[in-house]
C-alpha positions in Angstrom: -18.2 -35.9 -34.6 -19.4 -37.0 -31.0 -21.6 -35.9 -29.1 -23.2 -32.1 -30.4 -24.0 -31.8 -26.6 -20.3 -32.5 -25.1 -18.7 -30.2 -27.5 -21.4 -27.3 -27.3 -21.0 -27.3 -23.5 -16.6 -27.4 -24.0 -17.3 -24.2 -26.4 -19.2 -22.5 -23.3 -16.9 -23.5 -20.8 -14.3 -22.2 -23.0 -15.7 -19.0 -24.1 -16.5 -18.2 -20.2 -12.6 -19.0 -19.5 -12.2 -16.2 -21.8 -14.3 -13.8 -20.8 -13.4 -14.4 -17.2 -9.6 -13.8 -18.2 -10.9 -11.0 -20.6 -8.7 -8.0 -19.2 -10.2 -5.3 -17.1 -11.3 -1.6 -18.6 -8.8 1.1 -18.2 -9.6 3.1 -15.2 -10.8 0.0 -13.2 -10.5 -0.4 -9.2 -9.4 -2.9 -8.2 -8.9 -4.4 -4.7 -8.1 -8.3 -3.9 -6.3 -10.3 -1.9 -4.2 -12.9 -3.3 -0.5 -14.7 -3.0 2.4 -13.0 -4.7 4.5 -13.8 -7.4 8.0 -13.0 -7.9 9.9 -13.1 -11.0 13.3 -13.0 -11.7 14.6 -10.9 -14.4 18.1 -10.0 -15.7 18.2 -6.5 -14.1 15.8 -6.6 -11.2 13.0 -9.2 -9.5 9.6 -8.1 -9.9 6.8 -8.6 -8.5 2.9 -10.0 -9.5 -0.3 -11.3 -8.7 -2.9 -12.8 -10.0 -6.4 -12.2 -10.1 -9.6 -13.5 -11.8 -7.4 -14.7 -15.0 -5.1 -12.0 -15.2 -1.5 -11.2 -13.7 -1.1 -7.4 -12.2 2.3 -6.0 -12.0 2.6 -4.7 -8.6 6.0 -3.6 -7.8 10.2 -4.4 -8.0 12.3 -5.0 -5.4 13.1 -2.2 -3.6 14.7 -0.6 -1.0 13.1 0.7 2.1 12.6 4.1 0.9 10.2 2.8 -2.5 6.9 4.6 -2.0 5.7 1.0 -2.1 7.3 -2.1 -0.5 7.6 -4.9 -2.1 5.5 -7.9 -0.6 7.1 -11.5 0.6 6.4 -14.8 0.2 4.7 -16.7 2.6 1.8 -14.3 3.1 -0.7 -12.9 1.0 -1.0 -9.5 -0.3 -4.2 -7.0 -0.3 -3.7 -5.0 -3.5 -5.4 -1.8 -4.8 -4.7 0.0 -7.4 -6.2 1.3 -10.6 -6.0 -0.2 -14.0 -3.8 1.8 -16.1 -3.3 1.7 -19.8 0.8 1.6 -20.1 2.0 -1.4 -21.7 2.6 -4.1 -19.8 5.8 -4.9 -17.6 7.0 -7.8 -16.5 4.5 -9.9 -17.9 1.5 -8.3 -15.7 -0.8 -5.5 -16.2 0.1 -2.1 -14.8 -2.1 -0.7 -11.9 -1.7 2.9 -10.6 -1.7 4.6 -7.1 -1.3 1.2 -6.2 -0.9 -0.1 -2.8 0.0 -2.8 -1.2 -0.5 -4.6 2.1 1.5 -7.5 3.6 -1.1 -10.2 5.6 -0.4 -11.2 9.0 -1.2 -14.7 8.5 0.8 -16.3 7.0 0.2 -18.8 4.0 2.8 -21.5 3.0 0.8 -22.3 0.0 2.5 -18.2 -1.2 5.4 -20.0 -2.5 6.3 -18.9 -6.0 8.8 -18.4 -7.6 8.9 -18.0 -11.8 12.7 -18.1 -13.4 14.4 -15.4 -15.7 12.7 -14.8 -19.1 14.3 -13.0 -21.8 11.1 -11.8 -22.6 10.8 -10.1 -19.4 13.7 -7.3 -18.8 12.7 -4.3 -17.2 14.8 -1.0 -15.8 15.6 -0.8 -12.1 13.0 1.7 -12.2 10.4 1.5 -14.7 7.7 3.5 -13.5 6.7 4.4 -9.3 7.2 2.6 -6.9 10.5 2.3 -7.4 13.9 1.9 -5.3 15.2 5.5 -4.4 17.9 5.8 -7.3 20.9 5.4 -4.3 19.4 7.6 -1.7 19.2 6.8 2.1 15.8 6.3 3.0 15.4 9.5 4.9 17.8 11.8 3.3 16.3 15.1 2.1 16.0 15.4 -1.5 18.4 17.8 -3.5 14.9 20.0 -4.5 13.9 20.1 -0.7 17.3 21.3 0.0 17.4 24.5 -2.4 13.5 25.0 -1.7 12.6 28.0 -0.2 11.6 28.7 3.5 8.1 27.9 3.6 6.0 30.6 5.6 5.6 30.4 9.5 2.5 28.5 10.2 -0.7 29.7 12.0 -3.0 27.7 13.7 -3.9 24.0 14.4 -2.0 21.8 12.1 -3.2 18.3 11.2 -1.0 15.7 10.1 -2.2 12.1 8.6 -0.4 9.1 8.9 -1.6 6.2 6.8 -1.2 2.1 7.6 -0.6 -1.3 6.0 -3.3 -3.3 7.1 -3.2 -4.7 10.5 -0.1 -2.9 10.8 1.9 -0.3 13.2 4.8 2.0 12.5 6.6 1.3 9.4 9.7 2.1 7.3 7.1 4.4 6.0 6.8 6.3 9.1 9.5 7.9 10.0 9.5 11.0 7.5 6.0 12.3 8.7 6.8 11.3 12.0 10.1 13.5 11.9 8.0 16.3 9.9 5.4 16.6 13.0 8.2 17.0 15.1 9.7 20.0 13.4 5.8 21.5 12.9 5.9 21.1 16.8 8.6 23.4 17.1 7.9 26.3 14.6 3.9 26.5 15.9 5.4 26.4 19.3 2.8 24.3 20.0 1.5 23.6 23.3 -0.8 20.5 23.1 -1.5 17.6 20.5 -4.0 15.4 19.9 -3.7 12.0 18.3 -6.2 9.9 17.3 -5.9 6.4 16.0 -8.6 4.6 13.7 -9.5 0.8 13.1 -9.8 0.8 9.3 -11.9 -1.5 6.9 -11.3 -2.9 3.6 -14.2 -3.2 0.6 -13.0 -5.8 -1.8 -13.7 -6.1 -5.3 -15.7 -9.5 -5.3 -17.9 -7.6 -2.1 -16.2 -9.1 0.6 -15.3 -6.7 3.9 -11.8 -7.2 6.0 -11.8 -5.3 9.4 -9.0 -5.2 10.4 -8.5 -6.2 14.2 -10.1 -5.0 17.3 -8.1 -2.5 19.2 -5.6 -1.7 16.7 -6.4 1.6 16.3 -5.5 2.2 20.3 -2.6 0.7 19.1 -1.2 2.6 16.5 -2.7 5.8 18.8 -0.1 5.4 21.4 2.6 3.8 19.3 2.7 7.2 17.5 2.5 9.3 20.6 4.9 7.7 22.4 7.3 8.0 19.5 6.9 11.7 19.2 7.1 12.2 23.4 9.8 9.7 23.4 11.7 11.8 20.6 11.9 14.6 22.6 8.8 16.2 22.1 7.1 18.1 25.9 3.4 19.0 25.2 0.7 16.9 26.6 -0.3 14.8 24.8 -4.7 13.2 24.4 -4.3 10.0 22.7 -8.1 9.2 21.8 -8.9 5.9 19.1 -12.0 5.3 17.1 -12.3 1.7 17.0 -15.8 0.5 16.4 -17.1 -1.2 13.4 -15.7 0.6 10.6 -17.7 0.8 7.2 -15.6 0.5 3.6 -17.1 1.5 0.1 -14.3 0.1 -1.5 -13.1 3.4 -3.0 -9.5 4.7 -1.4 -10.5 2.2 1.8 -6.6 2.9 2.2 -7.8 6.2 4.2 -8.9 4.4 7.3 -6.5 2.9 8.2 -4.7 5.8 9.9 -3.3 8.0 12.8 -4.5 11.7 13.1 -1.8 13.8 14.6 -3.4 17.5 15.3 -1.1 20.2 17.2 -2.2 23.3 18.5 -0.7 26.4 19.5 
């Protein structure tokens, strides 16, 4: 039989493998920053992550106009998202209002790359994010086009524009940015504001990212001059808020952002 002692200590190694792999509660937050995974499948390539024991299902490959874009090898990923109980796809576990934030740095060690699997066949668009079903990125949908005229606006209007982390203007961008032009025009508006903010990140495990000093100048006069250089004659304050920002790990998303305010 050996030694009692060796195997005793195996069955607690192995039981706390378990319960470290054991999967997380329905309804969990989640936020982590690990390398991505991308599978290929018959249909479409998918993409994962792994954390603490367990693979996450993050997102297909999608065009530019997916709510959520995919990640890419070679750099690490900050995931959030909440634990969701739909069945699995693609081998990983579903999170909701999940986001997801290329790294600058990159990592050479983000490298894989997992075959087709039968097992693993999924729709082009199982659940959001998703491609945009053939769309152009910025096209208007059919219900937005029938929609009626909403009323005229009155009063300041405040518009939010959120960030990957670390990150300027986006694919993501130019929809709001396009939508705070035509605001512009009905309020007849006569100044704006904009107001950029360094953002923070509370990790699962504890740990804080910041992200970099001066990036929320950055994205401040990025997005002004976009909307001046568009064709847009108010003045224009561009203000930023870039001291050491504080993250409670719940929708840390938030921060990172531009605040776009017109008045009339």
């Amino acid at each position: 039989m050996g030694n009692p002692r060796f195997w005793l200590s195996l069955l607690a190694l192995t039981a706390a493998g378990e319960l470290l792999a054991a999967p997380p509660a329905t309804g969990n937050r989640l936020s982590f920053v690990s390398c991505p995974i991308v599978r290929d499948t018959r249909s479409v390539p998918c993409w994962l992550s792994e954390y603490e024991g367990n693979t996450y299902y993050l997102t297909i490959q999608s065009d530019v106009s997916a709510e959520v874009q995919p990640p890419m090898l070679g750099h690490k990923v900050l995931v959030e998202g909440v634990v969701s109980a739909a069945p699995a796809v693609c081998g990983g576990i579903v999170l909701e209002k999940v986001r997801l934030s290329v790294m600058p740095e990159q990592d050479a060690s983000c490298n894989t790359m997992l075959p087709a699997d039968e097992h693993y066949t999924i729709d082009f668009n199982p659940r959001p994010p998703g491609p945009s079903g053939g769309r152009l990125a910025f096209d208007p949908s059919p219900a937005s086009a029938t929609a009626p005229a909403p009323a005229p606006p009155k009063g300041p209007q405040t518009f939010q524009l959120y960030f990957d982390f670390d990150k300027s203007v986006s694919f993501r961008h130019p929809a709001p940015l396009v939508s705070i032009l035509e605001m512009a025009e009905k309020l007849h508006a006569t100044r704006m504001t904009v107001t950029g903010v360094r953002g923070a990140h509370k990790l699962s495990n504890g740990n804080l990212l910041q992200e970099s000093a001066g990036v929320g100048q950055r994205r401040a006069e990025e997005v002004a001059g976009l909307l001046l250089g568009a064709g847009l004659k108010i003045p224009a304050t561009t203000t930023w808020i870039d001291g050491t920002p504080d993250a409670d790990g719940v929708d840390d998303w938030q921060s990172r952002r531009v605040t776009v305010e017109l008045l009339p």
